[in-house]
C-alpha positions as CSV (number, residue, x, y, z in Angstrom):
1,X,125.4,-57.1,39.3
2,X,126.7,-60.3,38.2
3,X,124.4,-63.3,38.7
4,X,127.4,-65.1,40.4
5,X,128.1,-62.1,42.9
6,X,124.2,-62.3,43.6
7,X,124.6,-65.8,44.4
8,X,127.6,-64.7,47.1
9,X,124.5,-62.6,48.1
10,X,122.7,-65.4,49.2
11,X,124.6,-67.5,50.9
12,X,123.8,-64.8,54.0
13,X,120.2,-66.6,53.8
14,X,120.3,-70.7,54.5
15,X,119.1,-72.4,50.9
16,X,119.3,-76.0,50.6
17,X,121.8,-79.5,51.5
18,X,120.0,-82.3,50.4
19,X,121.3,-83.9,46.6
20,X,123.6,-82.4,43.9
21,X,121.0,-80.1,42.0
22,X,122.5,-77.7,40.3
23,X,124.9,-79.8,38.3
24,X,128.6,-79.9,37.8
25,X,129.7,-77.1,35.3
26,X,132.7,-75.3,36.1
27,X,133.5,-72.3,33.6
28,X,137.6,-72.0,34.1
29,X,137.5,-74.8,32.5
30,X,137.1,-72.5,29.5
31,X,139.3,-70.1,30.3
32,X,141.7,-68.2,28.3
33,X,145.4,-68.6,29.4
34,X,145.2,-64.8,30.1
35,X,141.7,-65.6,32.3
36,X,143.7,-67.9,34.3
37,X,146.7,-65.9,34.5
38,X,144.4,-63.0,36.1
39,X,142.1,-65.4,38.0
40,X,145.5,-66.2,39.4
41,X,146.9,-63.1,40.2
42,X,143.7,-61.9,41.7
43,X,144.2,-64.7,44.4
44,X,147.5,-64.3,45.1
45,X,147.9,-61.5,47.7
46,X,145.1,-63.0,49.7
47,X,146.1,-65.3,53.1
48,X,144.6,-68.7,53.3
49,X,142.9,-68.5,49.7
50,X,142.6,-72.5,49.9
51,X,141.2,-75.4,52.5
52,X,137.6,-75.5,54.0
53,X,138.5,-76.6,57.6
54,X,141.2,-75.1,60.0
55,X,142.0,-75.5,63.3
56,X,143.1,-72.7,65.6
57,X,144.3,-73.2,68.8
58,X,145.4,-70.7,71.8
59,X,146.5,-71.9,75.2
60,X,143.5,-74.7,76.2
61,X,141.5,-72.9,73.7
62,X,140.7,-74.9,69.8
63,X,138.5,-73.8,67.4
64,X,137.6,-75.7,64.2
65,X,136.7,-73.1,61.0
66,X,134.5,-74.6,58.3
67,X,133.5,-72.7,55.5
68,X,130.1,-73.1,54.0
69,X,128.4,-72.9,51.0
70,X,124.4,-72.7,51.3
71,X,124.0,-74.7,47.7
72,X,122.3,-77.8,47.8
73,X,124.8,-80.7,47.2
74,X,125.1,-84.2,48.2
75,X,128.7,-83.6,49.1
76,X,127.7,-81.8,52.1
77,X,127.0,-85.4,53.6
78,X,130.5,-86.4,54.2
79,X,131.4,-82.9,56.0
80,X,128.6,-83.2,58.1
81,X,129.5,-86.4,59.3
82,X,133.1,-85.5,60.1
83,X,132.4,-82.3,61.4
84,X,129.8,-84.2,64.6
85,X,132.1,-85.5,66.7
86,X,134.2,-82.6,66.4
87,X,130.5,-80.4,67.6
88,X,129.9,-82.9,70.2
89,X,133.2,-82.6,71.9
90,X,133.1,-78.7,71.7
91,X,131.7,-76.1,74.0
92,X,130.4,-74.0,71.5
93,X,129.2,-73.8,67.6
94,X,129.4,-70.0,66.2
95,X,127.6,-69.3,62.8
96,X,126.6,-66.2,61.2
97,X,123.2,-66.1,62.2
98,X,121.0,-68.4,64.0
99,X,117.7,-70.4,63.4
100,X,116.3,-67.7,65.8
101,X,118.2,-64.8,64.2
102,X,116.5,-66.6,60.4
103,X,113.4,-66.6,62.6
104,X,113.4,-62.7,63.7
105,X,114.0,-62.0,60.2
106,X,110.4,-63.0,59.2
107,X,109.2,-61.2,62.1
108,X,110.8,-57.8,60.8
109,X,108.8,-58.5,57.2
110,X,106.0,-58.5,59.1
111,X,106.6,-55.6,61.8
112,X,108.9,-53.4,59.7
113,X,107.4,-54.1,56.2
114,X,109.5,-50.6,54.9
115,X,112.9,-52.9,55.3
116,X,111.3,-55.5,52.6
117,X,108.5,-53.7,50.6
118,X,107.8,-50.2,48.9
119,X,105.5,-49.3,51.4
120,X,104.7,-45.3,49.5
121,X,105.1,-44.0,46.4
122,X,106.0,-45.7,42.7
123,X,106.3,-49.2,42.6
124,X,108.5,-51.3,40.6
125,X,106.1,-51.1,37.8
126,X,106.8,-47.4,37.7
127,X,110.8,-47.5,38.4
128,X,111.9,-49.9,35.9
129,X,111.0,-49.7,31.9
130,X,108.5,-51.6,30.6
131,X,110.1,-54.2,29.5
132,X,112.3,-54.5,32.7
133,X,109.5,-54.9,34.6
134,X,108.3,-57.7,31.9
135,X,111.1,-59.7,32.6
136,X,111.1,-59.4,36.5
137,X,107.3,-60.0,36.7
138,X,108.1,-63.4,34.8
139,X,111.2,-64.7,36.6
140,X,109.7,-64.1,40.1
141,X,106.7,-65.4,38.4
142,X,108.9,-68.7,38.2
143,X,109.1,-68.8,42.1
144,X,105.6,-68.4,42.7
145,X,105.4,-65.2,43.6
146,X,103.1,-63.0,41.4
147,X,103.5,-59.5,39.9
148,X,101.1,-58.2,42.2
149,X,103.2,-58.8,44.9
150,X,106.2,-58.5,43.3
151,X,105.7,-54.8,42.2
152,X,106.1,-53.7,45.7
153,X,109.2,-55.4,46.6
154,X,112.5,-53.1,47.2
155,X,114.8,-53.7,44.5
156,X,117.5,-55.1,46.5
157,X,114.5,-58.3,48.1
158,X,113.8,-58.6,44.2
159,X,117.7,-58.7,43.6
160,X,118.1,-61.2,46.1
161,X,115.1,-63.7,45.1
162,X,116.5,-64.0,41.9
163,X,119.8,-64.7,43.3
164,X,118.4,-68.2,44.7
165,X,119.7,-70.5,41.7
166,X,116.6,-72.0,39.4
167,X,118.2,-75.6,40.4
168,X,117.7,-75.1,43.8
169,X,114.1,-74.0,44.3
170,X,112.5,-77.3,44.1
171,X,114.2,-78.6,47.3
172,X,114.3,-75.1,48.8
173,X,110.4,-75.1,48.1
174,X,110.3,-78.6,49.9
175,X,112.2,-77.3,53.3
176,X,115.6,-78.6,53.3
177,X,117.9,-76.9,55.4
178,X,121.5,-75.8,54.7
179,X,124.9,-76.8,55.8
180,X,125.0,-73.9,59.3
181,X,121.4,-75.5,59.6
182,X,122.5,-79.2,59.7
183,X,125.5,-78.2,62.2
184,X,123.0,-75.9,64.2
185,X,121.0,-79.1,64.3
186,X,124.1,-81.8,65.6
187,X,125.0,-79.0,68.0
188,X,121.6,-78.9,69.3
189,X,120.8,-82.5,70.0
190,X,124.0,-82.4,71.8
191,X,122.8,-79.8,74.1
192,X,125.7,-77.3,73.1
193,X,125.2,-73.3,73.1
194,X,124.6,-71.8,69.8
195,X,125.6,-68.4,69.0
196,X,125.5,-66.0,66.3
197,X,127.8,-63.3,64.7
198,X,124.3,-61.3,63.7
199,X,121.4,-60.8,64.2
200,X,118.6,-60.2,61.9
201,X,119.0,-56.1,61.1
202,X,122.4,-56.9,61.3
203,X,122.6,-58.8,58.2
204,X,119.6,-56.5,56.5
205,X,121.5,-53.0,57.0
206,X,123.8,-55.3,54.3
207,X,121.5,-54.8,51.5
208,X,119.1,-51.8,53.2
209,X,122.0,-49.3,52.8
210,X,122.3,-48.1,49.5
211,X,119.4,-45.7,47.7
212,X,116.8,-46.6,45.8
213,X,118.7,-45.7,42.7
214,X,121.2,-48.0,43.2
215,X,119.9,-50.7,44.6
216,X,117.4,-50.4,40.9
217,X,121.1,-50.6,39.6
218,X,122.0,-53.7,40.6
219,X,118.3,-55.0,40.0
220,X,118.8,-54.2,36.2
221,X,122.4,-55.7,36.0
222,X,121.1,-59.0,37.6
223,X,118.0,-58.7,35.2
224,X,120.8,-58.2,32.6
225,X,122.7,-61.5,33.1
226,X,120.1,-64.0,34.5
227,X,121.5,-67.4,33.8
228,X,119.0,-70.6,33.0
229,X,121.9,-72.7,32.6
230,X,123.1,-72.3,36.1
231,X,126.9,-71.9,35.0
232,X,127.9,-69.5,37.4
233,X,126.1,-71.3,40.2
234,X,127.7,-74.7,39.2
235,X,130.9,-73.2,38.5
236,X,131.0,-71.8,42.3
237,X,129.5,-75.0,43.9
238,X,132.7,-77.0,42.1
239,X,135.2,-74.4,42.9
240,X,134.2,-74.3,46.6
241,X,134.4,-78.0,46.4
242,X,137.9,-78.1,44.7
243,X,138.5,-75.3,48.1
244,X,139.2,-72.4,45.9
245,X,137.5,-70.7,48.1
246,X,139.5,-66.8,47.3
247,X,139.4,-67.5,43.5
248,X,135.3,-68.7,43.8
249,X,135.2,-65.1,45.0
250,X,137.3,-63.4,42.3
251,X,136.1,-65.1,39.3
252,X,133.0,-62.9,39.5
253,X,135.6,-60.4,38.6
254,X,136.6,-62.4,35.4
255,X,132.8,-63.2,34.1
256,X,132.0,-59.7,34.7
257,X,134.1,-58.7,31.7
258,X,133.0,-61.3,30.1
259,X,129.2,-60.3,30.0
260,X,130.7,-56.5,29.3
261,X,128.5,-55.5,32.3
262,X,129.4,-51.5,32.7
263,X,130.7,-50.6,35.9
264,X,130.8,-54.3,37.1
265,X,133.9,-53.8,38.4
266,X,133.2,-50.9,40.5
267,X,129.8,-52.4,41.5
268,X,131.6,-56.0,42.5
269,X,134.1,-53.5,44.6
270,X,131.1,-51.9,46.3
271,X,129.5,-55.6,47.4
272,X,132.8,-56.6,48.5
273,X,133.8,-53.7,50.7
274,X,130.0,-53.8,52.5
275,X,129.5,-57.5,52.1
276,X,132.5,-59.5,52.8
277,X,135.0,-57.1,54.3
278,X,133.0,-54.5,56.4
279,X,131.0,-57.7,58.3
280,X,134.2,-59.3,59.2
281,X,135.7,-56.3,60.2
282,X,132.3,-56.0,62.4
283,X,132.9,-59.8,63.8
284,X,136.2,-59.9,64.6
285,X,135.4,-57.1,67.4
286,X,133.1,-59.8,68.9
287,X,134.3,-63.4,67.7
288,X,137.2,-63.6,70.7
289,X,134.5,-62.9,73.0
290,X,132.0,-65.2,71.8
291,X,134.6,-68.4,72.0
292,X,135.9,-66.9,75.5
293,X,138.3,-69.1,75.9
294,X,136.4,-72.3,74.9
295,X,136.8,-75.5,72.2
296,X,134.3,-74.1,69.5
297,X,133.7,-74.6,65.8
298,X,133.5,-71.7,63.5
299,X,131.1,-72.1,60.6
300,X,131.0,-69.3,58.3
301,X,130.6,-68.9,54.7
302,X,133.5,-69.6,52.4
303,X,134.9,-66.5,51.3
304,X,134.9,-64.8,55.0
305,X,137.9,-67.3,55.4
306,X,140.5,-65.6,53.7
307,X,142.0,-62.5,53.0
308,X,143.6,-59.6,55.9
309,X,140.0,-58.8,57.3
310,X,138.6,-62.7,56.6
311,X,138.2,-65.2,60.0
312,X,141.5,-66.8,60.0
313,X,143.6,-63.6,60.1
314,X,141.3,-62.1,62.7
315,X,141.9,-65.3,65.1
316,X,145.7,-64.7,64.5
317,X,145.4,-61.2,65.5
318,X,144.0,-62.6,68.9
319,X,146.6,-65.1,69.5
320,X,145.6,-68.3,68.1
321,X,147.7,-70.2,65.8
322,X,146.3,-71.4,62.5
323,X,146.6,-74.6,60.7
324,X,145.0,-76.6,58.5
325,X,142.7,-79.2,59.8
């Protein structure tokens, strides 16, 4: 799997929000009129495939969408700051998971160890060809986590690790907090309720699902494209930024072909159907329930927004009226 879908990976786990680290690269710059033409046509069926913040409103009800993006950026600042009053006034902030929900997941590494770890039988050292292994003992070796350890992670934790951007671990390492954290936190000294749309196993059974075989897929594909230049990470941050959010999405699509990565496509198909579509089928059965009625604001990550299964359309279904904000 594509470095850059890996990174869409991610953003289920809080990284970092504190200054612009991982640069300012943005790859359609380069390209072809045909890439853009596709990148394009990719976007085009989807509903609301632009804008960060919406507002939906339904009788006495409002509620204020954000998108996020866990990547560690100075430009986060200025949301922030427009987005607290808006908190303050509401009854209610929804994000994907909670601090407590981040918190249980620790607590199932150490309770269900099986979820995170290869607990029995081979170990990565035995799974993956020599020189596979080589390369995965030295990038996690980058993070500070030794082989060791390493050789008994399930390949879809390895996958995942790898998937936080090189730019961003030294103010990851440092404990920043993301964007949902620095909302959760102006919700919480304003004594409003904070409620999630998962909880931990919830957002595990994401990656947990698939077999050993293929999760040691996607763990060769991401060993196959790592990127030390950050491109695709940079080229996401600047599209999310620029609120591309559909086509920040589908130009995983486009750099798949370009790395000639075989199967890509049916593999990016696969992470988008469990991923992005299947959760917000999964929250739209409870998100009219959790605002009940109430102001709220909606934080969710960027490409949940658009598209016939993404936030916006599911508030619709329910009766609210969409805008942008």
């Amino acid at each position: 799997m594509l470095r850059s879908v890996f990174l869409l990976i991610s953003l289920l786990f809080p990284v970092v929000a504190a200054a612009q680290v991982c640069g300012t690269t943005d790859l359609t710059d380069s390209f072809t009129p045909e890439e853009t033409a596709r990148l394009d046509a990719l976007v085009a069926p989807h509903a609301y495939s632009e804008g960060l913040t919406w507002e939906a409103s339904r009788d006495d009800s409002r509620v204020v969408v954000v998108g996020t993006l866990h990547i560690p950026d100075a430009r986060f600042d200025p949301i922030v700051e427009r987005l607290s009053p808006v908190i303050e006034e509401s009854d209610v902030l929804i994000v994907e998971a909670t601090r407590e929900s981040e918190a249980g997941l620790a607590q199932l590494a150490a309770t269900r160890p099986e979820m995170f770890f290869l607990t029995s039988g081979p170990s990565l050292v035995d799974l993956l060809a020599p020189e596979e292994w080589a390369q995965l003992e030295a990038e996690l070796a980058t993070r500070g986590i030794p082989g060791i350890v390493a050789a008994k992670f399930q390949p879809w934790y390895a996958s995942l690790i790898l998937a936080v951007p090189t730019c961003a671990l030294s103010v990851m390492q440092a404990g920043e907090v993301g964007l949902d954290r620095r909302l959760e936190a102006v919700a919480e000294a304003a004594g409003l309720e904070v409620a999630g749309l998962e909880g931990p196993e919830a957002v595990l059974q994401a990656f947990t699902g698939d077999s050993i075989d293929e999760q040691l897929e996607g763990l060769r594909i991401t060993l196959g494209t790592t990127d030390p230049t950050n491109a695709n990470t940079t080229t996401l941050v600047e599209m999310y930024f620029d609120g591309r959010t559909r086509a920040s999405w589908e130009v995983s699509r486009i750099l798949i072909d370009r790395e000639g990565i075989a199967n890509g496509q049916q593999m990016f198909d696969d992470i988008e159907e469990t991923l992005l579509e299947g959760r917000n089928v999964a929250w739209e059965g409870i998100l009219d329930d959790l605002i009940g009625g109430r102001d709220a604001v909606l934080a969710v990550g960027a490409a949940h927004l658009s598209g016939e299964t993404g936030v916006l359309r599911a508030l619709e279904r329910a009766g609210y009226a969409v805008r942008p904000y």
